[in-house]
C-alpha positions in Angstrom: -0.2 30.4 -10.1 0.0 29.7 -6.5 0.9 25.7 -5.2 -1.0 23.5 -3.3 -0.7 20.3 -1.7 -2.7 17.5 0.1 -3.3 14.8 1.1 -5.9 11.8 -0.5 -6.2 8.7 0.8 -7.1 5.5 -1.2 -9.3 3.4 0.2 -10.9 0.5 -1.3 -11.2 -3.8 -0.7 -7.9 -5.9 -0.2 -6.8 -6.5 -4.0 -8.7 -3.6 -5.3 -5.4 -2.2 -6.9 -4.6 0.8 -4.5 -0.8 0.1 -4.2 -0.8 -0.2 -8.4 -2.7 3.1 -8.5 0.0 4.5 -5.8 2.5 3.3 -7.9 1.4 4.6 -11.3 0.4 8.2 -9.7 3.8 8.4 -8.4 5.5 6.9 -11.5 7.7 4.5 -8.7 7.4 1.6 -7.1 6.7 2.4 -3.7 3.7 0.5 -2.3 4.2 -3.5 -2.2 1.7 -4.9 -4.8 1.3 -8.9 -5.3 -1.5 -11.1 -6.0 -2.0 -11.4 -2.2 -4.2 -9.6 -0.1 -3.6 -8.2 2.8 0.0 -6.7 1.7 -0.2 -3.3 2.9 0.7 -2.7 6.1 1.6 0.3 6.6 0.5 4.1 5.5 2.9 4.5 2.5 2.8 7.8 1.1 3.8 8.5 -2.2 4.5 12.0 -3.4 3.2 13.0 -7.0 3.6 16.4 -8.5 1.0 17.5 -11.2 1.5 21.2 -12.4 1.6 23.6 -9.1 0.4 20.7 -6.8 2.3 18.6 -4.7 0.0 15.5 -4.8 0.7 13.1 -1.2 -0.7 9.6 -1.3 -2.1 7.6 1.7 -2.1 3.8 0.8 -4.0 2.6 3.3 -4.6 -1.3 4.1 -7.4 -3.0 2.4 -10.9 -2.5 4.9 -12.4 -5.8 5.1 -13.8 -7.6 8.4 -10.8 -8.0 10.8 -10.5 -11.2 13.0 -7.1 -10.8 14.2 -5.4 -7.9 15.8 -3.3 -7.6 13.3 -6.2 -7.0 11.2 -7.8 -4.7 13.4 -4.9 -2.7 13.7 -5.1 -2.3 10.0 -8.8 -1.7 9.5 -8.3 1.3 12.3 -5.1 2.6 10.2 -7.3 2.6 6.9 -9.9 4.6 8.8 -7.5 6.9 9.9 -5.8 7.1 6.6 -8.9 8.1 4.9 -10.3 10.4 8.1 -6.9 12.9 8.0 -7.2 13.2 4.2 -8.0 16.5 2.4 -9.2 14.1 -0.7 -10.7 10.5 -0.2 -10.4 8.0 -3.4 -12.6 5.1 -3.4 -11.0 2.5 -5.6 -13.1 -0.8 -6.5 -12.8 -3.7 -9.2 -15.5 -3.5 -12.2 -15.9 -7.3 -12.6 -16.5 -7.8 -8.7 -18.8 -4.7 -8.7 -20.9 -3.7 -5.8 -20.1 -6.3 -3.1 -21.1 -6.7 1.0 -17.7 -5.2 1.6 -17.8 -2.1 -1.0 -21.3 -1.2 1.0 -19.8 -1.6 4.3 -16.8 0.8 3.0 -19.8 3.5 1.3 -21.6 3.1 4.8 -18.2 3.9 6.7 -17.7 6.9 4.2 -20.9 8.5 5.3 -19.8 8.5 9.0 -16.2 9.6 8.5 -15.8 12.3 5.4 -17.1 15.1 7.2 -17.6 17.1 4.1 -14.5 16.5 2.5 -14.6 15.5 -1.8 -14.9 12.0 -2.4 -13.9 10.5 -5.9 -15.0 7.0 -7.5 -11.9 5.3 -9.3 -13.6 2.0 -11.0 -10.7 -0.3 -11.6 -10.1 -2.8 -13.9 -12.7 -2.0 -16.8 -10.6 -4.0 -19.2 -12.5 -7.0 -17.8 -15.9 -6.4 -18.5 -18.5 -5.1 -20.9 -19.8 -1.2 -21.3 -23.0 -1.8 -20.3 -22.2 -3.7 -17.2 -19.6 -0.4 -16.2 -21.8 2.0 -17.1 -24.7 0.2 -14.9 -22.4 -0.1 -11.6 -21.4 3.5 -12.3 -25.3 4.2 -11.6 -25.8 2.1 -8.9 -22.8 3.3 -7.1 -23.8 7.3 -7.5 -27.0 6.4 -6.3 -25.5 4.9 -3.3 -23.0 7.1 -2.1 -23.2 10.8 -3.8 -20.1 11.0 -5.2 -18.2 14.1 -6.5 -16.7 12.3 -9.7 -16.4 9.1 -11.8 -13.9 7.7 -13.3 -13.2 4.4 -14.9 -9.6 3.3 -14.5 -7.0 0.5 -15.1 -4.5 1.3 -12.9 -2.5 -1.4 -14.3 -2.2 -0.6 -18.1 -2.5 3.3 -17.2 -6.0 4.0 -18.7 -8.2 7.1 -17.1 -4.8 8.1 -14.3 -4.1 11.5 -15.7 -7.6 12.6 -15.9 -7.8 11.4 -12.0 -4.2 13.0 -11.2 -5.2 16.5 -12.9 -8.9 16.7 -11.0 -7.0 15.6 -7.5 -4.3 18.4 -8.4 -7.5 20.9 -8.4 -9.1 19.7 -5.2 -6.1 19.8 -2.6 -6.3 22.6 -0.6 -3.5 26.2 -1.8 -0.6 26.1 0.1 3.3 25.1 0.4 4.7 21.8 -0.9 5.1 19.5 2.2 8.1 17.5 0.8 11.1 18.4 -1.2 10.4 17.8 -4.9 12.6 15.3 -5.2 11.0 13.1 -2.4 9.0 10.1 -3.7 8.0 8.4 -0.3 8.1 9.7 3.3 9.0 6.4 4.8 12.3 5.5 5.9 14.4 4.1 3.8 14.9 0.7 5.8 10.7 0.4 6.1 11.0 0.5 2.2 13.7 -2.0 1.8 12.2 -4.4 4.5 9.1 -3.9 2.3 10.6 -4.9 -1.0 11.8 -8.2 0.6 8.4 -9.0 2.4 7.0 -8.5 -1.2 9.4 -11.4 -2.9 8.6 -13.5 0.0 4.9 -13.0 -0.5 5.4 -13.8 -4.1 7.5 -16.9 -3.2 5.6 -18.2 -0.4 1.9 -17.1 -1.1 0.6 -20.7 -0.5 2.5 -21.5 2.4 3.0 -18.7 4.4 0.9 -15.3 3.7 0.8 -13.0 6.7 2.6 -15.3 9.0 6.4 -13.5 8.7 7.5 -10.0 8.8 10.8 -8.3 7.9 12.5 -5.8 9.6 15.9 -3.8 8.7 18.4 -4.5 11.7 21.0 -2.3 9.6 22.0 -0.1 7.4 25.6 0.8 6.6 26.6 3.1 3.7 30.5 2.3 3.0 33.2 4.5 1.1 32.7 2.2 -2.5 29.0 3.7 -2.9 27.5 0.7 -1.5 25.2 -0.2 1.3 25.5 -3.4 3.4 21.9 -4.0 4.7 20.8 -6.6 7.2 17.3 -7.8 7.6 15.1 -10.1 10.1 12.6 -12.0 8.7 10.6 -13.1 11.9 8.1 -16.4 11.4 6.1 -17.7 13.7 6.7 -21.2 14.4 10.5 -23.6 13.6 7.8 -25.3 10.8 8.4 -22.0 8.9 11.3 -21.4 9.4 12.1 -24.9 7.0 9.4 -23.2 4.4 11.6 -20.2 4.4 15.3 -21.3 3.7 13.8 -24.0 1.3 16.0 -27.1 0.1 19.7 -26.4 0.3 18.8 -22.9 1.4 17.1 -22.1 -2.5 14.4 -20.3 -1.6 15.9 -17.7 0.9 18.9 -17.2 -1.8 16.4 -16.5 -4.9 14.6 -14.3 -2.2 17.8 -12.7 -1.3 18.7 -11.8 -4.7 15.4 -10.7 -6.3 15.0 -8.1 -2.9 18.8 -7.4 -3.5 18.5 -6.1 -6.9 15.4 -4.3 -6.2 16.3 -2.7 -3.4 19.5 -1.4 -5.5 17.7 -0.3 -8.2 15.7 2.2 -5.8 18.6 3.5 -3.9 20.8 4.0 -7.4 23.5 2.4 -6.0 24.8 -1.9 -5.4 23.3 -3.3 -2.2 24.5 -6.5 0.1 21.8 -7.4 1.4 22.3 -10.3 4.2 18.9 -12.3 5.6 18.6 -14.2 8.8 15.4 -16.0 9.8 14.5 -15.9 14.0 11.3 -17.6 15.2 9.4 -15.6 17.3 6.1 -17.3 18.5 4.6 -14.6 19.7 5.7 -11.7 17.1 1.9 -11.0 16.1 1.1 -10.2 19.7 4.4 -7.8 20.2 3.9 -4.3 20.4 6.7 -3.4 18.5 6.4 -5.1 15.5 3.4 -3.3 15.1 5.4 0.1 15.0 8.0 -1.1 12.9 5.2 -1.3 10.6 3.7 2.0 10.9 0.4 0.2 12.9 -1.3 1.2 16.5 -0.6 -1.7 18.3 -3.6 -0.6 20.6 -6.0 -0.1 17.6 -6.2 -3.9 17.4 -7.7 -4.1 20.7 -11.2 -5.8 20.8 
């Protein structure tokens, strides 16, 4: 049988479950998923192998109405996430249903597929009735003419192999475009920094949401089998600084250890992993950061 390989983006709402459904294609945790929106930044791809086909995920950031450029900058890298895919995936949430911003997404999809297969993944149909999924499932067809259904729970698993084995069909014949034992095609240090951005975004979700970012400074591999890693986390005013470290340094130290022992689960191998917190007013206006985190610093632009 001869191999293919392609690309399909997922593109949905913030919080529709795309890094979950990353995750649970892939069968690792690649893609930062919390209870925030808003969490993924950068084009993650995750590599999946179903039978002959190499299966290479886009994650892209949640399309929703930007204000900032930070958000612009991710609106544009969704876009063009979903614009360079062979296959598009349009995720959304069965108990929120057809909302303003699903429409504006279907609307955006009828500009930008050129042609190319478009799959409906309804996620979430644990939380709500039959006839309620079977009646979006109508009104969604009838608004965008999508190639196929299907109803999902990306968390618990439901409905992923059927999606997996139809995506494995649709991406164009060809040669694998990553060795097979390659999960994700971003650097290592982009996928540590991630991890720790996730436990601080778990830690800190009321306080300070999209007002930090992490970046790894270093990353040294000694003789023992270990890596010593240092990190930035960059805030944006001395107030958060305070937020960050937390009384008698607590909340940095549980941060530290949680990203520690992820991050060494991933690599296979212990981590010492060493965080220092620099306030940098202006770090949401610095080109840079932007590329550190896989974003067009230009694409936020007005």
């Amino acid at each position: 049988m001869p191999t293919r390989a392609g690309f399909i983006a997922l593109i949905g709402e913030p919080n529709a479950g795309k890094s979950t459904l990353l995750n649970r294609m892939v069968g690792a945790k690649v893609s930062i998923v919390t209870h925030k929106v808003q969490t993924t930044r950068a084009r993650i791809r995750g590599v999946a192998i179903e039978g002959e086909s190499q299966l290479v995920f886009v994650d892209t950031p949640g399309l929703f109405r930007p204000r900032r450029r930070l958000d612009r900058a991710m609106v544009a890298a969704a876009w063009s996430g979903a614009s360079d895919a062979d296959v598009v995936v349009l995720l959304i949430e069965a108990h929120r249903g057809l909302t303003e911003g699903v429409q504006a997404i279907l609307d955006g999809l009828q500009e930008r597929t050129d042609g190319r297969k478009v799959a409906l993944a309804i996620n979430k149909i644990d939380r709500v009735e039959s006839p309620v999924l079977l009646k979006l499932t109508q009104d969604l067809n009838e608004a965008y003419p999508f190639d196929e259904t299907y109803m999902i729970s990306a968390e618990k698993g439901h409905g992923i192999t059927q999606l997996r084995q139809w995506l494995a069909q649709e991406v164009p014949e060809g040669p694998w475009l990553y060795p097979e034992d390659q999960i994700a095609d971003l650097p290592m240090r982009m996928i540590a920094a991630e991890m720790t951005r996730e436990k601080l975004t778990l830690r800190l979700h009321q306080e300070l949401p999209y007002q930090l970012t992490v970046e790894t400074e270093a990353w040294e591999n000694r003789k023992d089998g270990s890596a010593k890693i240092d990190q930035v986390i960059y805030v944006a005013r001395d107030g958060h600084k305070g937020i960050l470290l937390g009384k008698g340094g607590e909340t940095i130290k549980a941060v530290s250890k949680a990203a520690r022992e992820e991050i060494a689960e991933f690599v296979g191998h212990p981590v010492h992993l060493f965080l220092q917190v620099k306030v940098r007013p202006g770090w949401l206006e610095e080109s840079e950061r932007y590329s550190e985190m896989g974003l067009n610093f230009k694409d936020g632009n007005t």
